[in-house]
N, C-alpha and C positions, 0 to 999 in steps of 0.2 A: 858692688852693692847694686841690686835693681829696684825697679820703681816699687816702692811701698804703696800697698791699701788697705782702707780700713771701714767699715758701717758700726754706726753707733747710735741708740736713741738714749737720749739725755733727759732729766728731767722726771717729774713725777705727771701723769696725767691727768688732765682738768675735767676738758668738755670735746677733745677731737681727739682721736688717736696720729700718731706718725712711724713712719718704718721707712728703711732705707735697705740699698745694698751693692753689691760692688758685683758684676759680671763681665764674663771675659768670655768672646767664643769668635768663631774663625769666621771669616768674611775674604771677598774677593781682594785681594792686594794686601793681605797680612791677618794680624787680630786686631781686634777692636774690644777696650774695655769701657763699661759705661758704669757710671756712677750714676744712681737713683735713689732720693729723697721725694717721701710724698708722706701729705697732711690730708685728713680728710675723715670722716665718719665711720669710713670703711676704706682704711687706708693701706690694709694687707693688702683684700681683693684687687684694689686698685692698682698697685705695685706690680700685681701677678698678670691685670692685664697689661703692662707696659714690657714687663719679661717677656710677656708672649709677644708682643710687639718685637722685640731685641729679636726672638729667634727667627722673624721671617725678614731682617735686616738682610742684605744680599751682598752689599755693597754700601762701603759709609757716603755720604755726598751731602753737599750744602745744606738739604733741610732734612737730612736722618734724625737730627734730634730734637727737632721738634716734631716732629711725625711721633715719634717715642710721649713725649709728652702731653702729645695730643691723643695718644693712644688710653688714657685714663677715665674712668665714668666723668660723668658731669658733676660740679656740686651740689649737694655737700660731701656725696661720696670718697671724692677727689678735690679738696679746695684749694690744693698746689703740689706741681709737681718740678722737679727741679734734674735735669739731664746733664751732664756730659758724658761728651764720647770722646775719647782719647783715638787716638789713630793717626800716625803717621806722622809725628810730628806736629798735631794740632789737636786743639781740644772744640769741641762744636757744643755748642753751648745752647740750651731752650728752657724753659718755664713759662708755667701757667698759674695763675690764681697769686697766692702769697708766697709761693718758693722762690727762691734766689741762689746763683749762684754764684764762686769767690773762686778769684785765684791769691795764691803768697808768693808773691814774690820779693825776692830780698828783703824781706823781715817785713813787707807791709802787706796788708790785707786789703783787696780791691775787690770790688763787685764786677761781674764780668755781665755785658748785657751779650742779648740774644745774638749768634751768630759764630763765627770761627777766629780763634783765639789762637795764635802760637802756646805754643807749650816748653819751655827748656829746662834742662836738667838744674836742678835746685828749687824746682816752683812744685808749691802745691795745690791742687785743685780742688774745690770743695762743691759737690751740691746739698744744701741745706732743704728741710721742708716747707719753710718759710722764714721772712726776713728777720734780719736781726744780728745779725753776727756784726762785730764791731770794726769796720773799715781805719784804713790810715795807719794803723798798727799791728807788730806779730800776731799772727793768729795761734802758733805753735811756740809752746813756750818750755816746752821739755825737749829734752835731746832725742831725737828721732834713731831708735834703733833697728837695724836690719834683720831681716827672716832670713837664715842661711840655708834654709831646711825645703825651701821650694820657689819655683820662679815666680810663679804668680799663688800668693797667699791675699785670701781677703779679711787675714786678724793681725797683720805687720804693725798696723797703723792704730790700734783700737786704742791701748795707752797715751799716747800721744794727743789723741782725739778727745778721750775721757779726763785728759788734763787742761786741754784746751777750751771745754766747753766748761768747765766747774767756775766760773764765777756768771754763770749765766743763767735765769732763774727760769728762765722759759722753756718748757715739752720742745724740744727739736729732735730730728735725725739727721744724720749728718754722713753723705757718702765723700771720702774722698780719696784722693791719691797722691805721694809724694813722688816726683819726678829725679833720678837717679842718674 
C-alpha cells in the first residue's frame, strides 16, 4: 500500500471562503508532495498563487515552505495559509495567519509548529485552513483504505477525511496525507 491523499473543504460557508489541495511534482533529489489549505476572502486565487509558487520550487530546503506560504496575497485575501512538503523522509512545515498544521501519529493528533518534522510510515499529516482541529486524540477515526488503481491519487484519503471532520462545525479545508 502507498502513501494515501486526500483535499477536502468541510462545513457550510459563513463569512471567508477556504480551498485546499494535494500536489505532487518532481524537484532536484526526487518528488515532493505539498499539501495546501488556505482561508481567506479570496481564497481560490490565493491557493493558485502558492501553486505557482510549488512550480518554480527547484529544490526542497529548510525554508521551501514557508516561501510557499509566504507566496499568498496579504489579508483578507489570504487570512491563512497552512504548507507541508513531504520530501525525503521529512515533512517541512509553514503557516501564516489562522492555518495550522497536525501531524497523527499513533492514534494521537499533534500540532506541528513551523519547521522540519520526521515523517514515518503510519503518521498522517494534515494542513488545515485554520485552527481548530482537536489535539491529544485520533484524528482518523475510520479505517483508512488504499487506492490500488495509481501511485499517487489525490481522492485516497477524502472518506476518511469527510469522516473525520463531521463532528466539527466549523468552514475548514483540509489537505492531508497518510504515510504508508
Amino acid at each position: 500500500m502507498g502513501t494515501q491523499y486526500g483535499a477536502i473543504v468541510h462545513g457550510r460557508r459563513v463569512d471567508t471562503d477556504v480551498t485546499s489541495t494535494v500536489e505532487a511534482r518532481a524537484v532536484e533529489g526526487g518528488r515532493v508532495v505539498a499539501l495546501i489549505a488556505v482561508q481567506g476572502t479570496l481564497a481560490t486565487p490565493s491557493l493558485e498563487s502558492v501553486k505557482g509558487a510549488l512550480a518554480r520550487v527547484a529544490r526542497v530546503t529548510e525554508g521551501a515552505a514557508g516561501a510557499l506560504a509566504g507566496a499568498a496575497p496579504p489579508p483578507p485575501y489570504a487570512s491563512g495559509v497552512g504548507v507541508v512538503l513531504l520530501f525525503d523522509g521529512l515533512a517541512h512545515v509553514a503557516t501564516t495567519g489562522g492555518a495550522r498544521c497536525y501531524r497523527e501519529r499513533d492514534g494521537v493528533l499533534e500540532e506541528l509548529a513551523a519547521g522540519v518534522h520526521d515523517a514515518r510510515s503510519g503518521d498522517a499529516l494534515v494542513a488545515a485552513s485554520h485552527a481548530g482541529l482537536h489535539v491529544g486524540r485520533p484524528f482518523f477515526t475510520t479505517e483508512l483504505r488504499p487506492a490500488a488503481d495509481a501511485e499517487f491519487r489525490n481522492d485516497a484519503l477524502d472518506a476518511a477525511l469527510d469522516a473525520a471532520l463531521a463532528p466539527y462545525s466549523a468552514f475548514v479545508a483540509v489537505a492531508a496525507a497518510r504515510i504508508a
